[in-house]
Backbone as JSON Lines, residues from 0, in Angstrom:
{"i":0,"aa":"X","n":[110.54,83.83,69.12],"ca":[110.18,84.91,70.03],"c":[110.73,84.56,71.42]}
{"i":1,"aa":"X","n":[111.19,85.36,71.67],"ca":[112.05,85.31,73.2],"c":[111.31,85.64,74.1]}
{"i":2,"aa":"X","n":[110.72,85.01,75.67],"ca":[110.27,85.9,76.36],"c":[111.28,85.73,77.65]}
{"i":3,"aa":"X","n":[110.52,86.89,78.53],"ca":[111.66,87.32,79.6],"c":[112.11,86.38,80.62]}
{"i":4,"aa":"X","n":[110.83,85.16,80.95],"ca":[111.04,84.13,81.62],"c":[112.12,83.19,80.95]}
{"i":5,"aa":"X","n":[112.36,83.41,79.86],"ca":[113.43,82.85,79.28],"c":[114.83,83.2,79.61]}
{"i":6,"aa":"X","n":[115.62,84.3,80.09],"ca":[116.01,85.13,80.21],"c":[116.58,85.74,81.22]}
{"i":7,"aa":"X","n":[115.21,85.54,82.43],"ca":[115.11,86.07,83.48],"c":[116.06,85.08,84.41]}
{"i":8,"aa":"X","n":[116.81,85.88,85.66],"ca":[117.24,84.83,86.57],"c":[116.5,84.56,87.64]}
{"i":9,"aa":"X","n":[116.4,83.86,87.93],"ca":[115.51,82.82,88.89],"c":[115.6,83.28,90.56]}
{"i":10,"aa":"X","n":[116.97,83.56,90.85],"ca":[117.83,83.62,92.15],"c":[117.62,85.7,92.3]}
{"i":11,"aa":"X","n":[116.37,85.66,93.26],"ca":[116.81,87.12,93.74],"c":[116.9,87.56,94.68]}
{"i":12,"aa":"X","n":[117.95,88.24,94.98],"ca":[118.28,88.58,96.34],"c":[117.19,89.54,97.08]}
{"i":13,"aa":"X","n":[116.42,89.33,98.66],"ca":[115.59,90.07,98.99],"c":[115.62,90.48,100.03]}
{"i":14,"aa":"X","n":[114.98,91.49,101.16],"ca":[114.79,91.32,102.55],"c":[113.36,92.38,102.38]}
{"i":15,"aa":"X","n":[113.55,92.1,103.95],"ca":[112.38,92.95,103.91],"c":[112.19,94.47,104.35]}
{"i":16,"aa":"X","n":[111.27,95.13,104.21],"ca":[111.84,96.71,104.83],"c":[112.11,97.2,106.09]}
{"i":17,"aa":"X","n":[112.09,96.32,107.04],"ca":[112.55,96.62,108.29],"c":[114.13,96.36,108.5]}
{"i":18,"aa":"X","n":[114.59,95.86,107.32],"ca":[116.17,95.34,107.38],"c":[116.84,96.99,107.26]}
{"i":19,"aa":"X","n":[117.97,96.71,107.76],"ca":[119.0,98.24,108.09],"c":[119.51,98.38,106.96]}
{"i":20,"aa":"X","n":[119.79,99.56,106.23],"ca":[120.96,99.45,105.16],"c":[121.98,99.1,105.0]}
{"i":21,"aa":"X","n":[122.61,98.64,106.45],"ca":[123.91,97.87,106.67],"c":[123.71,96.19,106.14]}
{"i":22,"aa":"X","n":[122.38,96.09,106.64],"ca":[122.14,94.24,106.2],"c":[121.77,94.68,104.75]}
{"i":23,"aa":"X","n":[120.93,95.69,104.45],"ca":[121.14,95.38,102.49],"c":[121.94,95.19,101.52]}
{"i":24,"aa":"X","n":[123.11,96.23,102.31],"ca":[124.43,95.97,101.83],"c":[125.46,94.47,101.75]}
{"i":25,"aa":"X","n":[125.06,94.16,102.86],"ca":[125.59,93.11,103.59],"c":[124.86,91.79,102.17]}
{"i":26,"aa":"X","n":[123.76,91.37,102.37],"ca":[122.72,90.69,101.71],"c":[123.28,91.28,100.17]}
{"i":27,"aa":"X","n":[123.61,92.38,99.36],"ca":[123.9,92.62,98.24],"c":[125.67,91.86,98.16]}
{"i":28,"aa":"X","n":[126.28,92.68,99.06],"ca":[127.35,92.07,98.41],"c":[127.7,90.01,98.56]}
{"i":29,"aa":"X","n":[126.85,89.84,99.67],"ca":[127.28,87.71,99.5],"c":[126.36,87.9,98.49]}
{"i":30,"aa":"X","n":[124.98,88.6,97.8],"ca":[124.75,87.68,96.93],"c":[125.39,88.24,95.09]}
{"i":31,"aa":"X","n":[126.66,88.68,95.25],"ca":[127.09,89.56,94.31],"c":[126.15,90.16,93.22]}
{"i":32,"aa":"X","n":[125.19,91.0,94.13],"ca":[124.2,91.6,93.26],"c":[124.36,93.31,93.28]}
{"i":33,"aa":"X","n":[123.69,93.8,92.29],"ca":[123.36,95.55,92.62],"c":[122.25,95.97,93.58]}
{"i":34,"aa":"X","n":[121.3,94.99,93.83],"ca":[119.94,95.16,93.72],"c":[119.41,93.9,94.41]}
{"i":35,"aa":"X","n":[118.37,94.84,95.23],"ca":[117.76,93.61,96.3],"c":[116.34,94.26,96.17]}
{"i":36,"aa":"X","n":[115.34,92.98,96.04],"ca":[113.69,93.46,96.28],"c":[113.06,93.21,97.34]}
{"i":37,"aa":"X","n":[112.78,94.7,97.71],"ca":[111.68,94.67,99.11],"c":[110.64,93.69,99.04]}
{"i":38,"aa":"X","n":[110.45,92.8,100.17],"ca":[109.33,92.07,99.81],"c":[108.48,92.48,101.53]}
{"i":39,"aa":"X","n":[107.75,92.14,101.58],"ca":[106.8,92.49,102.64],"c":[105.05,91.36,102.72]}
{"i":40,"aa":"X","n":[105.24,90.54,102.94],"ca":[103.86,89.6,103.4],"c":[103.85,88.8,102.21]}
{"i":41,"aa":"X","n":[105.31,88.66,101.39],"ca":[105.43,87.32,100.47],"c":[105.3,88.11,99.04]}
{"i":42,"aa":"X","n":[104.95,89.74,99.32],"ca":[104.54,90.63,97.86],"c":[105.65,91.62,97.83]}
{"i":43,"aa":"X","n":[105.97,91.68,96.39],"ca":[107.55,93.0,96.03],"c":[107.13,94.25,96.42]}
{"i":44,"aa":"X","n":[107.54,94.97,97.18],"ca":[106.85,96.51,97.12],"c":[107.69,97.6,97.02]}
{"i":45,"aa":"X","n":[109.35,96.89,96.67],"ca":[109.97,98.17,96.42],"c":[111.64,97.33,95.91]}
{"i":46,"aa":"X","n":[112.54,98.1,95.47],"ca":[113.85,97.67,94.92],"c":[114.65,98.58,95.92]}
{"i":47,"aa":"X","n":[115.79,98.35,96.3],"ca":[116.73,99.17,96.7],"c":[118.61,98.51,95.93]}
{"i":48,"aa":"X","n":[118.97,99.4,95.19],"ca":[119.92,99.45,94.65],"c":[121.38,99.64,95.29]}
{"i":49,"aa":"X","n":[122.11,99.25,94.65],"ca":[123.72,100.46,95.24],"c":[123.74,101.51,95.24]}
{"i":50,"aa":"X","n":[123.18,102.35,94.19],"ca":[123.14,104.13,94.41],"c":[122.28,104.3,95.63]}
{"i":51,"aa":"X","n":[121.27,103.23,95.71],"ca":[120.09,103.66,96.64],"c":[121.3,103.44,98.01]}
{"i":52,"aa":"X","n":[121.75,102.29,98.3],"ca":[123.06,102.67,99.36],"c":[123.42,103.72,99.29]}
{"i":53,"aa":"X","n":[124.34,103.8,98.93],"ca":[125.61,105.14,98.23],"c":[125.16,106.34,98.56]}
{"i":54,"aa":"X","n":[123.65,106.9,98.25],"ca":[122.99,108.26,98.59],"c":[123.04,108.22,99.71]}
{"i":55,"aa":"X","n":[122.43,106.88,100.44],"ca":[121.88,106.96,101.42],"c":[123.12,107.61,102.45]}
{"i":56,"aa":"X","n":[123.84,106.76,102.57],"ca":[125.62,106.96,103.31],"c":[126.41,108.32,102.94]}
{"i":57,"aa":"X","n":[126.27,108.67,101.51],"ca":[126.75,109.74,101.11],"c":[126.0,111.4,102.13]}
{"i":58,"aa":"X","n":[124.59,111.18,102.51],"ca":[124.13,112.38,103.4],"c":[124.39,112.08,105.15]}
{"i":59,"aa":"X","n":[125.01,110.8,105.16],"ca":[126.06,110.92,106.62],"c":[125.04,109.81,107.3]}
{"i":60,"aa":"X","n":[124.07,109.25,106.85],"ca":[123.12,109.09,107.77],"c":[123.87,107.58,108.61]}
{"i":61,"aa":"X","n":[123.2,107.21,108.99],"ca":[123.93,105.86,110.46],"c":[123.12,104.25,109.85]}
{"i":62,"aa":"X","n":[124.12,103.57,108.95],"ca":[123.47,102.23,107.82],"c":[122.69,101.36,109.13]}
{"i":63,"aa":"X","n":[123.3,101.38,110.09],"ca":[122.54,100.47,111.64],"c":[121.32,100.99,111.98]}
{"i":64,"aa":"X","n":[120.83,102.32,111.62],"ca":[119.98,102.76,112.11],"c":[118.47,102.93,110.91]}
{"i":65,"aa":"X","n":[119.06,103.38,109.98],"ca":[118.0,103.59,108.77],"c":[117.37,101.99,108.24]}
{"i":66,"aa":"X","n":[116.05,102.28,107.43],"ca":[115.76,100.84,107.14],"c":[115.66,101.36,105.88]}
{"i":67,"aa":"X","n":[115.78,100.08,105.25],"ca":[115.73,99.94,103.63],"c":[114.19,100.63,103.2]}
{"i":68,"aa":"X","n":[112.96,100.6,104.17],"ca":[111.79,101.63,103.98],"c":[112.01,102.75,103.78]}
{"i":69,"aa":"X","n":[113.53,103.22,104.37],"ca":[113.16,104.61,103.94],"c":[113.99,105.05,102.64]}
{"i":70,"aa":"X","n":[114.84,103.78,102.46],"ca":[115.67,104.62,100.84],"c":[115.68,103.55,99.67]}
{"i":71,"aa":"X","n":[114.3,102.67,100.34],"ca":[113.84,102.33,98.61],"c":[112.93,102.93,97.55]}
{"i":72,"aa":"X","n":[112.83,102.39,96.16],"ca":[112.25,103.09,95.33],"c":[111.19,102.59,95.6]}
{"i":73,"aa":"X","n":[110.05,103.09,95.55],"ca":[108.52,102.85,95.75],"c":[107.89,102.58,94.74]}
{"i":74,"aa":"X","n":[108.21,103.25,93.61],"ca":[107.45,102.74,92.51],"c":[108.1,101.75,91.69]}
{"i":75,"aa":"X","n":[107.85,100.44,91.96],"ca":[108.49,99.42,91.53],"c":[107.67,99.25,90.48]}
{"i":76,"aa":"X","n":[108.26,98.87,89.32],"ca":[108.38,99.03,87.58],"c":[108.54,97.41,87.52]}
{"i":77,"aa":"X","n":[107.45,96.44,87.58],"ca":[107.77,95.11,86.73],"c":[106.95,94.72,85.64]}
{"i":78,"aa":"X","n":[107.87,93.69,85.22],"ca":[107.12,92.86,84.25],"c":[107.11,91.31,84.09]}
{"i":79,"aa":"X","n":[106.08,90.71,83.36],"ca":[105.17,89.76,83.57],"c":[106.2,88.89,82.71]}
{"i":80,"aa":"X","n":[106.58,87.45,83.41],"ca":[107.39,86.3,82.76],"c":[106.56,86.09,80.81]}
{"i":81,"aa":"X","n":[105.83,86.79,80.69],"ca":[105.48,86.04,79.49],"c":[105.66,87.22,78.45]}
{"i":82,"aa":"X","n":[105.98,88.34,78.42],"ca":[105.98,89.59,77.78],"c":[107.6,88.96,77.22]}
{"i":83,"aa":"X","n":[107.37,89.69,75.23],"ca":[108.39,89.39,74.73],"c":[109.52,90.36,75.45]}
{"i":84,"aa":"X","n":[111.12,89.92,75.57],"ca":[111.89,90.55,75.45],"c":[112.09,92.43,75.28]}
{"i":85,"aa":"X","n":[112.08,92.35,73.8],"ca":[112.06,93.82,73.47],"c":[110.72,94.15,73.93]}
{"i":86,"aa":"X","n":[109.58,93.69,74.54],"ca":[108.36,94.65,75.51],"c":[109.63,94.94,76.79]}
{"i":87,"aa":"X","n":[110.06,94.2,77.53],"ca":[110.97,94.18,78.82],"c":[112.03,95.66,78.5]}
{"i":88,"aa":"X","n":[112.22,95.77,77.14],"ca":[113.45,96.44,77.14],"c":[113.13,97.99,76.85]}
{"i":89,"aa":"X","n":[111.89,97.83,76.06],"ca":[111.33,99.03,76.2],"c":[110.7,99.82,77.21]}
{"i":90,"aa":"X","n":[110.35,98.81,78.2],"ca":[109.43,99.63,79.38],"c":[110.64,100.3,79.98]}
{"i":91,"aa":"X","n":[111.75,99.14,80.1],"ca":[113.18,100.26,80.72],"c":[113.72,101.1,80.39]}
{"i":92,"aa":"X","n":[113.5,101.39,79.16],"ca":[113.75,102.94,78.53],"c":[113.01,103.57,78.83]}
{"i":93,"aa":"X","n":[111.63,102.94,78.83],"ca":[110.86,104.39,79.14],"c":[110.6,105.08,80.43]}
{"i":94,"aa":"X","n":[110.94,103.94,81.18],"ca":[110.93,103.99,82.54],"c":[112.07,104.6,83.67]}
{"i":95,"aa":"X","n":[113.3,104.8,83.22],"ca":[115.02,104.5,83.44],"c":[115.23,103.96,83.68]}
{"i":96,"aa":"X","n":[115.03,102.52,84.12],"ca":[115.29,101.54,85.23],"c":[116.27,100.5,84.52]}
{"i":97,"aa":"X","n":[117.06,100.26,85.02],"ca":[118.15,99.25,84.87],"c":[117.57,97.83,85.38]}
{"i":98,"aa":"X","n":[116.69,97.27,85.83],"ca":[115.89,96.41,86.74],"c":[114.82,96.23,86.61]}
{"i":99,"aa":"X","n":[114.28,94.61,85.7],"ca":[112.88,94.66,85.87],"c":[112.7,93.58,87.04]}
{"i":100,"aa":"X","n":[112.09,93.51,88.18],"ca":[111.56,92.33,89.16],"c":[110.4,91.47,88.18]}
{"i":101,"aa":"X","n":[110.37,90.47,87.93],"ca":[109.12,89.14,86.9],"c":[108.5,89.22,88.02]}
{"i":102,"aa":"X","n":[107.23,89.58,87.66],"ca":[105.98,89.04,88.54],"c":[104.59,88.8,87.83]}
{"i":103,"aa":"X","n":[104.17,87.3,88.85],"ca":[103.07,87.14,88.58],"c":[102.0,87.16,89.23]}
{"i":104,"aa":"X","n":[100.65,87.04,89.31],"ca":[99.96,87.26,89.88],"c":[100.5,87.64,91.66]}
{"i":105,"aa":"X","n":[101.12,89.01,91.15],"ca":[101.44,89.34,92.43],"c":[102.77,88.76,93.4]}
{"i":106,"aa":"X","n":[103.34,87.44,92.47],"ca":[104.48,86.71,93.05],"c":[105.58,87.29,92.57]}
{"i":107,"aa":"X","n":[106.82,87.38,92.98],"ca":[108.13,87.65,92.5],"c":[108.54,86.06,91.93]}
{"i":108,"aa":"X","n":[109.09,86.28,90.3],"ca":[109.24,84.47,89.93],"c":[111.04,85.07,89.8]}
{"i":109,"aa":"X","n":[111.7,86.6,89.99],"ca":[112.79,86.67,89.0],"c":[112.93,88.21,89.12]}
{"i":110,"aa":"X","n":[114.0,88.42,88.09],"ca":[114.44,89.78,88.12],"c":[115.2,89.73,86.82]}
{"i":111,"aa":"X","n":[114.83,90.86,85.77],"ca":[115.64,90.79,84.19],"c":[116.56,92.25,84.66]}
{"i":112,"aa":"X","n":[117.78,92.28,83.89],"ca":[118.51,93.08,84.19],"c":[118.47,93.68,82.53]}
{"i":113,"aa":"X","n":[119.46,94.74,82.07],"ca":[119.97,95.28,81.13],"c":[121.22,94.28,80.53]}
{"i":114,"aa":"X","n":[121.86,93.82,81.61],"ca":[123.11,93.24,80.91],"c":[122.04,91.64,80.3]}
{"i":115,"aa":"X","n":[121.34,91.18,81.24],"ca":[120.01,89.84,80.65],"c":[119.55,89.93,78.92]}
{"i":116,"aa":"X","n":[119.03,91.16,78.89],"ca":[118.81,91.61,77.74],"c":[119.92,91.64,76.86]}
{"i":117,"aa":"X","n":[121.2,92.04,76.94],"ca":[121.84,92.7,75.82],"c":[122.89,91.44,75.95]}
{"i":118,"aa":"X","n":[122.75,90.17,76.75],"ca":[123.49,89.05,76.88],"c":[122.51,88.13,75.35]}
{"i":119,"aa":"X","n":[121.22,88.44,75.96],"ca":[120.19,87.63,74.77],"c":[120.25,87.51,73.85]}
{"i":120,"aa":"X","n":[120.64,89.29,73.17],"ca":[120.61,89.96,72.0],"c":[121.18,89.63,71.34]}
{"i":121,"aa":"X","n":[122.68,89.33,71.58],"ca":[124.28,88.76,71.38],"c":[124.01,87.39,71.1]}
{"i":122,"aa":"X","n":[123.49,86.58,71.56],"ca":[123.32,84.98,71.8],"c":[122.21,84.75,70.08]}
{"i":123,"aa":"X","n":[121.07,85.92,70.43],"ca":[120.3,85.81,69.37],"c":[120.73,86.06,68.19]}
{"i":124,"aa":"X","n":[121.31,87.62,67.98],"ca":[122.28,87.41,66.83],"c":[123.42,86.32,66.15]}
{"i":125,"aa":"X","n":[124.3,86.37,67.12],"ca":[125.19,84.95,66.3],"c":[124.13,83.7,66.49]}
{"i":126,"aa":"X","n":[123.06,83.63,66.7],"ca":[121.99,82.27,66.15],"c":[122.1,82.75,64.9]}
{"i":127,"aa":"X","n":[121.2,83.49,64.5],"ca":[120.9,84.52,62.87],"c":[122.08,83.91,62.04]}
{"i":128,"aa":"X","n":[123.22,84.54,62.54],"ca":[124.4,84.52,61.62],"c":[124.77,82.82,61.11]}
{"i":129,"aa":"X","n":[124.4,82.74,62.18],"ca":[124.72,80.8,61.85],"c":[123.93,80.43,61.04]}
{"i":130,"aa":"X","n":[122.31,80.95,61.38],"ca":[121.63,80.25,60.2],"c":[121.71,80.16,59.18]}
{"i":131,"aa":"X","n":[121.88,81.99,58.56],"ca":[122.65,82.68,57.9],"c":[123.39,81.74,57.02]}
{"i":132,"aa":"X","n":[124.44,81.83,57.17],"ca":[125.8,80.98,57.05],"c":[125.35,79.93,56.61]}
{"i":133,"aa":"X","n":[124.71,78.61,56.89],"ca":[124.62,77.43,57.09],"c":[123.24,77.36,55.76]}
{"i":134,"aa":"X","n":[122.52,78.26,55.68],"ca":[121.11,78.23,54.2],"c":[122.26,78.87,53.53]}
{"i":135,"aa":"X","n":[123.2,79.88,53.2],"ca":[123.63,80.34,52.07],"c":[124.64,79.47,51.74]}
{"i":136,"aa":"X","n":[125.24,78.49,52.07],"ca":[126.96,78.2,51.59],"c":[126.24,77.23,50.78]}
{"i":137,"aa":"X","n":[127.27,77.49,49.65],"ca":[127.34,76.16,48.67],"c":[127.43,74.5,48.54]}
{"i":138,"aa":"X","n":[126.73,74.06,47.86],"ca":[126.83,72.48,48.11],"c":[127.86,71.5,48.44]}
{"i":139,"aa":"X","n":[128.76,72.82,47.58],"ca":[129.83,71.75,47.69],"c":[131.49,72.54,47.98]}
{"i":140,"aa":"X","n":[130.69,73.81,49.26],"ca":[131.61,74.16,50.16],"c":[132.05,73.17,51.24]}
{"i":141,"aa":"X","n":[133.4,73.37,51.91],"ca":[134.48,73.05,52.39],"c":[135.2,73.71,52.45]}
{"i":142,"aa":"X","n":[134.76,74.49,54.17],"ca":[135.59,75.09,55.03],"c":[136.68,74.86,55.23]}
C-alpha cells in the first residue's frame, strides 16, 4: 500500500498573501514550479497557480500592484500524509485539482501533484511485472 507521504515532495514553494503577483511569479519560476501555497501565521490558506497568474495579467491588471490575496484559490483541497495514494487521486477527480498541499495537523509537510501520482503508478506497475516475471519463469530458464 502506497501512501502519499511516500510520494509526496517535501520542497514547496510558498509566500505569503501580501506578496505581489510579480514575486509569485518570480518565486514560481526559480523554484521551477506551477504552484505556490499561500501560507499566512505558519498555516496553508490558499494555492495560487500559473493560470491563477495568466488570468490574473490576461484582464490587464498591474503584477506590482495586486497581491496573491486577491487571485488565489480559497478553497484549498488537501490531504493527509497517511491517506493511500488512489484516496489522493480520487479526491482530485472529484475535486479538479491538479494539486494536493499534505497537511497535518494543520502543518504543510508537502504537496502531491498528478504527474506524483501517475510517476508512482508506472514505478508500481513495472514492480508487478517483475514480480510477475520472476514467480512464473521456469527452473531452468536462461535468459
Amino acid at each position: 500500500m502506497l501512501l502519499v507521504r511516500d510520494i509526496m515532495t517535501e520542497w514547496v514553494a510558498t509566500a505569503g498573501p501580501e506578496r505581489t503577483v510579480r514575486e509569485a511569479a518570480t518565486i514560481m519560476v526559480k523554484g521551477r514550479t506551477g504552484s505556490l501555497v499561500v501560507v499566512s501565521g505558519g498555516r496553508p490558506v490558499g494555492i495560487v497557480t500559473e493560470g491563477d497568474v495568466s488570468r490574473s495579467l490576461s484582464t490587464g491588471a498591474n503584477p506590482d500592484k495586486v497581491s496573491v490575496r486577491k487571485i488565489m484559490s480559497k478553497r484549498l483541497i488537501t490531504v493527509n500524509p497517511d491517506r493511500r495514494v488512489e484516496e489522493a487521486a480520487k479526491l482530485m477527480t472529484e475535486k479538479k485539482v491538479k494539486k494536493l498541499p499534505v497537511v497535518e495537523s494543520g502543518n504543510l509537510l508537502g504537496i502531491v501533484t498528478q504527474t506524483d501520482i501517475v510517476a508512482s503508478s508506472f514505478e508500481l506497475v513495472t514492480s508487478l511485472k517483475e514480480m510477475v516475471r520472476a514467480r512464473y519463469r521456469p527452473p531452468d530458464f536462461q535468459p
